[in-house]
N, C-alpha and C positions, 0 to 999 in steps of 0.2 A: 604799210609794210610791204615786205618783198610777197610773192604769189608762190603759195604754196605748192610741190610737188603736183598735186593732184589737177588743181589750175592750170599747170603749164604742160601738164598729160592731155589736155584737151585744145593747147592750141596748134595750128597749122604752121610749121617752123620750115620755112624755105630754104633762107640761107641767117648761118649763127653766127653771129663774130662774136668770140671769146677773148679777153686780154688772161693773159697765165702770170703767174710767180715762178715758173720755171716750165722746161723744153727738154726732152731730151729721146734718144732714139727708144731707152727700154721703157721709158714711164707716159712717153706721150706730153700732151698738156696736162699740170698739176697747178695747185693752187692751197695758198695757206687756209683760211675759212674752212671747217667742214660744211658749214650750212650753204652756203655760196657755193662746194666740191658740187654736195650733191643737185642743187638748182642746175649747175653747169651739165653735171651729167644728163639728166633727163632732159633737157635740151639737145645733149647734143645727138645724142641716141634718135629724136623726135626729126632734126635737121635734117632737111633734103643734102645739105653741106653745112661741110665746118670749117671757119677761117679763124685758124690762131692767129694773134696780134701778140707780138713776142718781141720786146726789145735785146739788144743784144747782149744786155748783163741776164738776162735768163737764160740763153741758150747755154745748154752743158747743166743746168741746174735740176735738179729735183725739188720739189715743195713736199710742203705735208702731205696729199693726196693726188689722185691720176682724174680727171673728169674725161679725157679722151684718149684713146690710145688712137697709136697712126694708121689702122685700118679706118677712122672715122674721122680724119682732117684730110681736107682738099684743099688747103692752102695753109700756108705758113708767110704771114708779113711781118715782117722784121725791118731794123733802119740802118743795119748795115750786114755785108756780104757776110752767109754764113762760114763756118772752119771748112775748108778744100775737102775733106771726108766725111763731113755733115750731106753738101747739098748731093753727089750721088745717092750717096742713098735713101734721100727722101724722093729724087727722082727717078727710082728704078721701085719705089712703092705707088710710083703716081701722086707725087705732093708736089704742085703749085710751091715756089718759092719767092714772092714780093717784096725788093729789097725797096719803101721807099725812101723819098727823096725829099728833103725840107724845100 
């Protein structure tokens, strides 16, 4: 089974790569699962960094729950360019935006 909260309270998390159910500026990375929300969150809180993997039908989205807000993501990858008024202002918070590339 998945490692409980307490287990993942004790590992050394450098860098996090999270995939999300949704992106958006007020809710941050969210995601449908509460069990998986909260795994996500104490990871990400634990992370030296946080890399959203966000395809482009999530961005604008809200899911059931927030596991990161944007003080705690240093990068946002995605597989195509975000909305003209998105990537300002994830780059005037300091967020990395990685559009790749097939």
């Amino acid at each position: 089974g998945a490692p409980s909260e307490e287990a993942i309270a004790r590992m050394n998390i450098t860098r996090a790569f999270c995939g999300a159910a949704g992106f958006t500026l007020q809710d941050g990375l969210t995601d449908l699962g509460m069990g998986f929300v909260e795994q996500k969150r104490v990871i990400c809180k634990l992370a030296r960094k946080v890399v959203g993997l966000v395809d482009y039908t999530k961005i604008g989205i809200t899911s059931l729950a927030s596991f990161a807000g944007l003080e705690d993501i240093e990068t946002i990858v995605t597989d195509r360019p975000l909305p003209k008024d998105l990537l300002p202002a994830l780059q005037e918070r300091g967020i990395q935006v990685i559009v790749a590339r097939a």
